[in-house]
C-alpha positions as a printed Julia matrix, in Angstrom:
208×3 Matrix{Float64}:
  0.0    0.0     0.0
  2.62   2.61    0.61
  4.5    1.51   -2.15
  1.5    2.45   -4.46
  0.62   5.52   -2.38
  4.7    6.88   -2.94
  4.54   5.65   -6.46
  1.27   7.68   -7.18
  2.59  11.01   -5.42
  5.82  11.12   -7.03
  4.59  10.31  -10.82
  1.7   12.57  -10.22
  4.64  15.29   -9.57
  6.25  14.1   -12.17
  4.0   14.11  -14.89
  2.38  17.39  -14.23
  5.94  19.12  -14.26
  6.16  17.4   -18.36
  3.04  18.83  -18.58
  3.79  22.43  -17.27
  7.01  22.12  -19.26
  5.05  21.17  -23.17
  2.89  24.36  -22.23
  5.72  26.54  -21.1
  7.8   26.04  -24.18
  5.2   27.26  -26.24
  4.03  29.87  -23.76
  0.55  28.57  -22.92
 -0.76  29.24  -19.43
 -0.31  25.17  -17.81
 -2.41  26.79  -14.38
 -5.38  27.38  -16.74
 -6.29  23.29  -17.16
 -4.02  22.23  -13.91
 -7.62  19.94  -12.54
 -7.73  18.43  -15.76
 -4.32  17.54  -15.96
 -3.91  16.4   -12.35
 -6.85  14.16  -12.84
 -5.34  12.69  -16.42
 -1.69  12.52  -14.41
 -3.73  10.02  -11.78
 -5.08   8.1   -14.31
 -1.8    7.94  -16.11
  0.52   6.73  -13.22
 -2.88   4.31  -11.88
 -2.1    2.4   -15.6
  1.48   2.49  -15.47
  1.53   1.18  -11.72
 -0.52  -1.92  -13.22
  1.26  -2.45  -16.09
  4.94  -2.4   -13.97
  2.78  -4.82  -10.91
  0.09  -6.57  -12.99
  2.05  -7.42  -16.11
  4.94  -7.35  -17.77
  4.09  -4.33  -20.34
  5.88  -2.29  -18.29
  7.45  -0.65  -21.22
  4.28   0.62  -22.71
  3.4    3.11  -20.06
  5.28   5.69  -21.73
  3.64   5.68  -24.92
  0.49   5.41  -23.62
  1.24   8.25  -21.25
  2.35  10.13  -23.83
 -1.08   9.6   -25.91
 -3.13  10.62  -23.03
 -1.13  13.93  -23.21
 -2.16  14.54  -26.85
 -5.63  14.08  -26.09
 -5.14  15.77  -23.06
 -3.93  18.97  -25.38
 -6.54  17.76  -27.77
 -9.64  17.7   -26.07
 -9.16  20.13  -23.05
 -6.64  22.45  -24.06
 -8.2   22.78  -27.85
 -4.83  22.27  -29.93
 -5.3   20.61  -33.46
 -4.61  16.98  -32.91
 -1.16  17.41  -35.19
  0.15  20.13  -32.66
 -0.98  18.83  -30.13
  1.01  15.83  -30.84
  4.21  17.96  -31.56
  3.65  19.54  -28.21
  2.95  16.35  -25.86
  5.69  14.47  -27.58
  8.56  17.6   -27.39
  7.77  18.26  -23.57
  7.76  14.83  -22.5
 11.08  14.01  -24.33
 12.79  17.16  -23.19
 11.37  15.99  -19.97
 13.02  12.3   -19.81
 16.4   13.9   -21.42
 16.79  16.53  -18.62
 15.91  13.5   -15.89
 18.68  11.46  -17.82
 21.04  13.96  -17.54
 20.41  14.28  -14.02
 21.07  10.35  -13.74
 23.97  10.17  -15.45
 24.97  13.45  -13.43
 24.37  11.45   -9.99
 24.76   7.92  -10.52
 26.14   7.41  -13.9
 24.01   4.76  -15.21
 20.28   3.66  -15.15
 19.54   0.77  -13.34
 16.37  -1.02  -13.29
 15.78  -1.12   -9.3
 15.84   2.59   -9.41
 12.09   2.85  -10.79
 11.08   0.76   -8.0
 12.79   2.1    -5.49
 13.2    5.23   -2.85
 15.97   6.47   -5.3
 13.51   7.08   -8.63
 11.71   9.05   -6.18
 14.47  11.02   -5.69
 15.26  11.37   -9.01
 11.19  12.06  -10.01
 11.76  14.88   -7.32
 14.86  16.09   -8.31
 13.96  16.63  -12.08
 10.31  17.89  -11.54
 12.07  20.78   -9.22
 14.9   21.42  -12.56
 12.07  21.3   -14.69
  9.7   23.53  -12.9
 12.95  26.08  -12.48
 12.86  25.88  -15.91
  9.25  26.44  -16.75
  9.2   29.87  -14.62
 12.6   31.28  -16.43
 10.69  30.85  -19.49
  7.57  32.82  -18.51
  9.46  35.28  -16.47
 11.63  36.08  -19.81
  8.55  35.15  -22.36
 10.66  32.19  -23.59
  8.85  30.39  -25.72
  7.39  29.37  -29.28
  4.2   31.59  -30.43
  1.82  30.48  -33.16
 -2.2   30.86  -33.84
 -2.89  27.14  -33.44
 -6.07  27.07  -35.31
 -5.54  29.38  -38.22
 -2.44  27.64  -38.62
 -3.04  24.31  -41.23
 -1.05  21.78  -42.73
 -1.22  20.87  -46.31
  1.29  17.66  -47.48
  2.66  17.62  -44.16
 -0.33  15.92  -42.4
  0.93  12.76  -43.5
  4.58  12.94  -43.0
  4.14  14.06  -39.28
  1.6   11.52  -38.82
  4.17   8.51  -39.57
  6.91  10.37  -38.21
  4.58  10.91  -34.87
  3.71   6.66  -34.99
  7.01   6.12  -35.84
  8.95   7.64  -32.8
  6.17   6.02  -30.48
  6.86   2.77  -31.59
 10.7    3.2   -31.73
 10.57   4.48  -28.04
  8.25   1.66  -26.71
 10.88  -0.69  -28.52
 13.88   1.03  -26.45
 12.1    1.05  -23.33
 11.53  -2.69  -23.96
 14.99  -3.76  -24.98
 16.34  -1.51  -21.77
 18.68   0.45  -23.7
 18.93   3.17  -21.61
 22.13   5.45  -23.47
 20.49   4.77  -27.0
 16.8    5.74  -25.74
 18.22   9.03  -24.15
 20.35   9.8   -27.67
 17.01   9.19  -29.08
 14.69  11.44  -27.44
 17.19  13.94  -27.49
 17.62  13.61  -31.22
 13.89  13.33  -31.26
 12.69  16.5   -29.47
 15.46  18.48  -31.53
 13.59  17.17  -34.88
 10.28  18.43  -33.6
 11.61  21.85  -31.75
 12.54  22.77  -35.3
  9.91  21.75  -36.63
  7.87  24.29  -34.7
 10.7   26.97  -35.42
 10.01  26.59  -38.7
  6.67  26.57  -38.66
  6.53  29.43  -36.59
  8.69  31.5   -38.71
  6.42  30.28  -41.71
  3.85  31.87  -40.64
  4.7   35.61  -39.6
  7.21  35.75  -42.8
């Protein structure tokens, strides 16, 4: 029971700092939708405690998770379901990149006993508090990407960033499942980079 209980607290922390952080970094207001998102981080981390105790799918909570975000941005915060994809996907890459860092900074490796244990806690902690930092630089400065989501449309891209977006989801559940944890952080980091200038270019699209 109080394995579950600090398992729930700590994601919950943890996935509403990725959340604050996809908003931030395209300066949207996170505090405006914070019930909605705490109750879609609960029902993220409830999943993704039974798939790591009930099963052995372990390795699919962060996809899902990261779906639930895009509908999350989807349906609540009103973002067309291709940028609202760019945006869930970016923040919750930059997210696990900045908590590898941090890993690597501390302990030098990933092992698997720290997701289980009082140390990935620690760690959840740690990077949620980095990340938050982060988040409030950016609004205090105005840090951010600007578009006009819904006048904004895509034409032939629609298709490209829809395999590209099913793509890197399957590729990451594949990492997480082989346990490579170097090659998945090269790969988010790689990944997020892709779609960060894909937005920059996108953004500078549209007010040229």
């Amino acid at each position: 029971m109080l394995e579950a209980v600090r398992f729930l607290f700590f994601s919950t922390i943890e996935t509403i700092s990725a959340f604050v952080l996809m908003l931030s970094i395209f300066r949207l207001k996170a505090s405006y939708f914070i019930w909605p998102a705490l109750f879609v981080s609960l029902m993220m981390n409830l999943q993704s405690f039974y798939l790591r105790e009930a099963t052995s799918l372990s390795f699919l909570a962060f996809t899902i998770n990261t779906l639930l975000f895009i509908l999350l941005l989807a349906t609540v915060v009103r973002i067309p379901i291709i940028w609202a994809s760019i945006i869930s996907i970016t923040g919750t890459f930059l997210y696990t990149v900045i908590q590898g860092i941090i890993i690597l900074l501390l302990f030098g490796t990933m092992t698997p006993d720290m997701q289980t244990s009082s140390t990935g806690s620690l760690i959840q902690a740690i990077t949620s508090a980095w990340v938050l930092t982060i988040c409030w630089l950016l609004h205090k400065f105005k840090i951010g990407f600007t578009a006009d989501f819904e006048n904004l449309r895509f034409k032939w891209e629609h298709g490209l960033v829809i395999t590209l977006i099913i793509a890197v989801l399957a590729i990451c559940a594949y990492l997480f499942y082989i346990n490579d944890f170097p090659l998945t952080i090269i790969f988010l980091a790689i990944t997020s980079t892709v779609f960060l200038y894909y937005a920059v270019k996108k953004e500078r699209d549209y007010y040229s």
